[in-house]
C-alpha positions as CSV (number, residue, x, y, z in Angstrom):
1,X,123.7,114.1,94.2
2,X,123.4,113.3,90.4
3,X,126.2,110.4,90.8
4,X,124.2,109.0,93.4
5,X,121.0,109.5,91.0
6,X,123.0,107.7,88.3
7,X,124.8,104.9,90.3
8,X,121.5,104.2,91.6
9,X,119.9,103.8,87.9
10,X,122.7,102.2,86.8
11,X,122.9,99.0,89.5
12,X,119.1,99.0,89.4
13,X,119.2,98.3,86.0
14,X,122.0,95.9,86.4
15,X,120.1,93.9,88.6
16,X,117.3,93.7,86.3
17,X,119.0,92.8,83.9
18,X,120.4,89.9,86.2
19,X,117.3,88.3,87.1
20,X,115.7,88.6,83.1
21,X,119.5,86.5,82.3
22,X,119.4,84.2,84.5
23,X,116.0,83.7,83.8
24,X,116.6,83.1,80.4
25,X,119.7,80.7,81.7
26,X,117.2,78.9,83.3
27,X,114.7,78.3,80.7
28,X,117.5,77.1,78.6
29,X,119.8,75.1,81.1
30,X,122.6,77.4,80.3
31,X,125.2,79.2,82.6
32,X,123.3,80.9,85.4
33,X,124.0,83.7,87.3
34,X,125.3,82.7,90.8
35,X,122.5,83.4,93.7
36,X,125.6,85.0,95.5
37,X,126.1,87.8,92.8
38,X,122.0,88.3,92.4
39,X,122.3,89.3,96.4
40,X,125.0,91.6,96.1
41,X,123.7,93.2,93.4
42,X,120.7,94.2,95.4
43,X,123.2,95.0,99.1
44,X,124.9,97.7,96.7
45,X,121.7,99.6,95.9
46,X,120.0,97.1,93.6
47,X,117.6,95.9,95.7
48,X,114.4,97.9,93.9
49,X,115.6,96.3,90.2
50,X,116.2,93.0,91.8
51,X,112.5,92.9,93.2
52,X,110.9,94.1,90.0
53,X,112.7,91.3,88.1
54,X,111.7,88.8,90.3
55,X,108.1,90.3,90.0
56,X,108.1,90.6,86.3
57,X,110.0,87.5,85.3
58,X,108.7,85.4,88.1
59,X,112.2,84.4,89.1
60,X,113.4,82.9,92.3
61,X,109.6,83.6,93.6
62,X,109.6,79.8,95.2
63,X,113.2,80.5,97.6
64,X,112.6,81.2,100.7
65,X,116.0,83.4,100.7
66,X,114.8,85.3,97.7
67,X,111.2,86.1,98.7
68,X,112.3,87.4,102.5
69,X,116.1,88.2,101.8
70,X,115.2,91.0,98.7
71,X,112.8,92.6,100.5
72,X,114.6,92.6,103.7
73,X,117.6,94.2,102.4
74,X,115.5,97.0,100.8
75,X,113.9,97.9,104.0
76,X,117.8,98.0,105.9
77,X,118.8,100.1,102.8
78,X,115.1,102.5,103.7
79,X,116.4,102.5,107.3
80,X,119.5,103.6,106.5
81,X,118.9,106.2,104.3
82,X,116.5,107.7,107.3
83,X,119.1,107.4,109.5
84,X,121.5,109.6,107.3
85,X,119.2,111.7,106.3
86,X,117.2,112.6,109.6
């Protein structure tokens, strides 16, 4: 149970830290982080980091993909974790 605790941190933070770069990337016209990796971050457990930096960093908050696909993997990740756990 503690892995899961930390692995969960861990990509959480990971995906935060993914939206604040490519933020940054952005703001500069630098290398960005590819929308592909932002989204698998958040299918592997990241989706509760990847919504705060969106939130906090107002990134991505004008695609379509972002503003229904994050939340929308968060509540399949809720579901699932009911199922296993019911």
């Amino acid at each position: 149970m503690m892995a899961l605790a930390c692995y969960l941190l861990a990509i959480n933070a990971g995906a935060l830290w993914a939206m604040a770069y490519d933020k940054g990337q952005a703001k500069r016209r630098g290398r960005r982080v590819p929308e592909r990796t932002l989204f698998l971050l958040a299918a592997v457990g990241g989706s509760p980091g990847a919504i705060a930096g969106m939130r906090l960093w107002r990134h991505k908050t004008k695609h379509v993909s972002f503003v229904v696909g994050m939340p929308a993997i968060l509540v399949v990740q809720a579901l699932i974790v009911y199922w296993l756990t019911r």
